[in-house]
C-alpha positions, -999 to +999 in steps of 0.1 A: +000+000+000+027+021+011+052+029-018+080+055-023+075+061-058+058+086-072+024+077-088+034+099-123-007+092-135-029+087-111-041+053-128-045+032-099-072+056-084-107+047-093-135+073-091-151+077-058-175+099-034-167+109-005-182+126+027-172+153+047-190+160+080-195+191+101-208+184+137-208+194+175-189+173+197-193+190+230-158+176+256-170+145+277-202+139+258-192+108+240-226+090+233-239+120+221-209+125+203-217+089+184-248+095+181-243+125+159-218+103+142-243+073+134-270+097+121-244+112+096-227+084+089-257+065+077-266+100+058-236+093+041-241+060+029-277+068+020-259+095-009-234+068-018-205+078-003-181+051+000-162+074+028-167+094+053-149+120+074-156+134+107-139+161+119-108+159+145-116+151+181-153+145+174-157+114+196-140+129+226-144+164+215-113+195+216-101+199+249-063+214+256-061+212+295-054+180+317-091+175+321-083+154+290-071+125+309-108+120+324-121+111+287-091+100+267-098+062+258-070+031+247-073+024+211-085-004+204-111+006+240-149+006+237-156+039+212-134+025+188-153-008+190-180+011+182-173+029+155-161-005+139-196-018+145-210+011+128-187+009+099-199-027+095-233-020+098-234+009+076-206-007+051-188+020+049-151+034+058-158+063+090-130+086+098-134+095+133-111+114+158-109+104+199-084+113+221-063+084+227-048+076+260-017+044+259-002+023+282+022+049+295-006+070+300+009+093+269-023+114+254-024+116+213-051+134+191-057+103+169-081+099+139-092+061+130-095+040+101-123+021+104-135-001+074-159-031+071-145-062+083-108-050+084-086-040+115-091-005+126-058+016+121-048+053+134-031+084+125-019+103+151-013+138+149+021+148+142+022+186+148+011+198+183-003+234+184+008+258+209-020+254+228-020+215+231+016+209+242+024+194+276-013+175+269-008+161+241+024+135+226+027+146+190+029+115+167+060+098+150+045+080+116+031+088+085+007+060+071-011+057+040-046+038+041-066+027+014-105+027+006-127+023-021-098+025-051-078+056-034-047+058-013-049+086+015-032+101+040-048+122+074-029+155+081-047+172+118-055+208+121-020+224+125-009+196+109-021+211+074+005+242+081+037+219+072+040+216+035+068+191+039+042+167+053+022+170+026+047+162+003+058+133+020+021+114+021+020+122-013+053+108-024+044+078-005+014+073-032-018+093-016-039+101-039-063+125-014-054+144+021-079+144+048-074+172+071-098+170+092-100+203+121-109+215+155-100+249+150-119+277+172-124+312+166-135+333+140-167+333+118-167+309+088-159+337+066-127+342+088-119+305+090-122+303+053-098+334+038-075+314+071-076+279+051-072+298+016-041+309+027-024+272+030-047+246+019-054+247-020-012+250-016-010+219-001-035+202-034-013+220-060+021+213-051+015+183-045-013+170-073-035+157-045-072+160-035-070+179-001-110+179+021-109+195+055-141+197+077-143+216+110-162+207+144-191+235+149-215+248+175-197+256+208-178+225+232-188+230+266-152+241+273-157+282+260-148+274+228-169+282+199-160+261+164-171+279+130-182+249+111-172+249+070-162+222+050-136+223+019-133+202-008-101+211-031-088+195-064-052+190-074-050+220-093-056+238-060-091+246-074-123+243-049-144+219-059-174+224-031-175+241+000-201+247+030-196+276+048-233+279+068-218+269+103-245+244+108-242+205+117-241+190+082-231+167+051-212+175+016-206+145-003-186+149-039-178+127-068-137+125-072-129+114-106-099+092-112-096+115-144-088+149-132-059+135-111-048+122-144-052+152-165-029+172-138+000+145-131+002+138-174+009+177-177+042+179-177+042+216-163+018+210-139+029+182-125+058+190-096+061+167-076+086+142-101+107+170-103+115+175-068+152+181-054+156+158-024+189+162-027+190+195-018+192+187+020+223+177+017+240+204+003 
């Protein structure tokens, strides 16, 4: 799955739709939490989608003190069994984010791969924000997954921010970046012009699909969440977008054919012509 060649065509991807969710997830309320994630999830599959992604933290929700430690769960623990049910039930691959608690009692901000009848697997987040560190223990991998005929990787919130991660996910073989967010403040309009600054960068340098969602509605913890969803192609182009703030659903078509189109173009295609060597000098 995981490959250090670059994919010069984009052949191996097959058309797919997707779902990106916007939703509350108040701190501590996690069967509410998964509730809200059931309803949308089966939403999703009733449009088609053979994906769906939920937005960081959702489970658990977004919480940056020590209070953390009174909700964080082990992974594999009992919401990550249930989201495996669900994704069985509903047949259908859920990206869903929990805060993830280990045996040496380290906290990570973790998204999971959950997909019928296979092991769950995890991302965890790489780059803490200023305002998570000291709570949580940044990751030290970069996996691809697959689903539904596309390699992907998961970038978190201030993830998104370090191009060099994107690069590397994609030079691994990802076809599509999910980034999904828990990212406060602002009114959508704000949060928007904020993501327009970095993330149609992180599609067009590196000829991927990039969607990022965003929690909404406020968490219980004085933090209010603008909710928008983006969906951008590998051109850096938007393909959709949801800016209303409310609890909600976009689902798009990616075609296997506009990654093609971009990584055949010879001067729009970057990524093959990349200098790795130039660390060394």
């Amino acid at each position: 799955m995981v490959s250090c060649e670059v994919n010069t065509t984009g052949e191996d991807m097959k058309d797919i739709r997707i779902a990106a969710v916007i939703t509350c997830a108040p701190v501590g309320e996690i069967r509410d939490n998964f509730n809200r994630m059931a309803h949308w999830t089966a939403r999703a599959k009733a449009e088609g989608a053979a994906i769906v992604c939920f937005p960081e933290l959702n489970i658990t929700g977004y919480i940056t003190s020590s209070d953390v430690l009174e909700y964080a769960e082990p992974v594999p623990g009992p919401s990550t069994q249930r989201i495996v049910d669900l994704a069985e039930k509903e047949r259908i691959t859920i990206l869903a984010g929990i805060a993830e608690k280990d045996t040496m009692g380290r906290i990570f901000a973790t998204h999971l791969v959950a997909a019928p009848g296979k092991k769950v697997l995890k991302y965890r987040k790489l780059h803490i924000a200023p305002p998570e560190t000291g709570v949580y223990t940044p990751g030290k991998s970069i996996p691809l997954f697959e689903a539904g005929g596309i390699k992907f990787g998961i970038g978190l919130c201030y993830d998104s921010h370090f191009p060099e991660l994107a690069t590397q996910m994609a030079l691994k073989g990802a076809d599509l970046i999910f980034m999904p967010h828990a990212s406060p403040r602002g009114t959508c309009k704000e949060k928007f012009i904020s993501w327009m600054r970095h993330l149609p960068a992180r599609a067009f340098d590196n000829s991927v699909f990039v969607v990022a969602c965003n929690q909404a509605c406020e968490n219980r913890k004085q933090m209010q969440f603008p909710g928008i969803t983006v969906i951008i192609g590998p051109s850096g182009e938007i393909i959709k977008k949801d800016l209303s703030g409310r609890e909600g659903l976009l689902t798009v078509d990616l075609k296997a054919e506009t990654l093609k189109k971009v990584r055949e173009h010879r001067m729009r295609y970057f990524l093959p012509q990349r200098r790795s060597d130039l660390s060394d000098l």
